[in-house]
C-alpha positions in Angstrom: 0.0 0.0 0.0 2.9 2.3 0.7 4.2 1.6 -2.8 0.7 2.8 -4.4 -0.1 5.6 -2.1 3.2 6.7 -3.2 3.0 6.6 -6.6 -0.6 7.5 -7.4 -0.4 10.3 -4.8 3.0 11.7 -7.0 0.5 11.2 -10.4 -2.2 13.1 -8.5 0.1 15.8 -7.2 0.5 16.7 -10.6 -2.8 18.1 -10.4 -2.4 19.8 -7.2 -2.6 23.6 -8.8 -4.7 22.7 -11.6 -8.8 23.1 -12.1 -8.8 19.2 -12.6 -10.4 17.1 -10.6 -8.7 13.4 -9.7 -11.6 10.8 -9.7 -10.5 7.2 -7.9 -13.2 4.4 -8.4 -13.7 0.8 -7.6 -15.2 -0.6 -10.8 -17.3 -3.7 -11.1 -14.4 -6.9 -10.0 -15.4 -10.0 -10.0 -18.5 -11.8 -9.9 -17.2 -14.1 -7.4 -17.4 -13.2 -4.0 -13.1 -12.2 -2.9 -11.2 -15.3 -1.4 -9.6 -12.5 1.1 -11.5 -10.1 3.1 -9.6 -6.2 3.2 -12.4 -4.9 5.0 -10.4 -5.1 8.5 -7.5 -3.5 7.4 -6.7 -0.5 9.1 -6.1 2.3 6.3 -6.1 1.8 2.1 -4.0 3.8 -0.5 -7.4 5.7 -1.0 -8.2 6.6 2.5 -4.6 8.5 1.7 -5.0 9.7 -1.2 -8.3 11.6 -0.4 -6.8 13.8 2.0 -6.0 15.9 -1.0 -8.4 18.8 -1.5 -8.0 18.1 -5.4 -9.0 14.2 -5.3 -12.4 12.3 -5.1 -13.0 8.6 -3.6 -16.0 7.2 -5.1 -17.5 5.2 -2.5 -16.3 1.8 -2.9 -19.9 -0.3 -2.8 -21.2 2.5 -5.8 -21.2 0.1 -8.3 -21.0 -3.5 -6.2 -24.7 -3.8 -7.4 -22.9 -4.9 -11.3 -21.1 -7.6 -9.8 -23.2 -10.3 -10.8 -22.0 -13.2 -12.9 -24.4 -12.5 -15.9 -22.6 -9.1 -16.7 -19.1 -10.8 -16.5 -17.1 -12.2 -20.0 -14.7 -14.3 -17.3 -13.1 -14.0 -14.1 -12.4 -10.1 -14.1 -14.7 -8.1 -17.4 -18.2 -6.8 -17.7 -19.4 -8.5 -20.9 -21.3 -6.5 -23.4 -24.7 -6.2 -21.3 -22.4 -5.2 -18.1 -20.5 -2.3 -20.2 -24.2 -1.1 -20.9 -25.0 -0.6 -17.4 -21.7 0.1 -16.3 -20.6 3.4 -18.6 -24.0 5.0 -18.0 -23.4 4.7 -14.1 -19.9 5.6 -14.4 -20.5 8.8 -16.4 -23.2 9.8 -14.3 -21.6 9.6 -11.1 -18.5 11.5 -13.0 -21.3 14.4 -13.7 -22.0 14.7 -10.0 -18.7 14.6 -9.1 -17.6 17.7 -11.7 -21.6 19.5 -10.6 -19.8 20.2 -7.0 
């Protein structure tokens, strides 16, 4: 975790005086419920990196509701019918985020 909040923070610092806005999300995974749970761990490299003023988290759950093994080509990628529902979502929540 050190390792990404270090380099992702440096990539986000770039914007640090700029009018952009940095968007972190958690897209769609897996339709397989994760071998390994991360939900005890103390801190994650987003938790970090949205102390900046300049970067947004997406809550991590917002698009959870996709991960269903019909909308999955394999292991790890929407199929057809999941990008449908997916990009919509995606470029909505983008919106609000950029409406602020």
């Amino acid at each position: 975790r050190a390792f990404q909040t270090r380099w992702l923070g440096a990539i986000a610092d770039l914007y640090k005086n700029s009018s952009t806005r940095v968007i972190f999300i958690q897209p769609p995974r897996t339709p397989l419920p994760r071998p390994v749970s991360i939900a005890n761990w103390p801190w994650t490299t987003v938790d970090e990196l949205a102390k900046r003023p300049w970067v947004t988290v997406v809550d991590a759950q917002t698009f959870e509701y996709l991960e269903k093994p019909e909308l999955f080509s394999d292991y790890a990628h929407l199929n057809s019918e999941g990008q449908k529902q997916f990009s919509p979502a995606l470029a909505a929540k983008v919106k609000e985020i950029l409406a602020k």
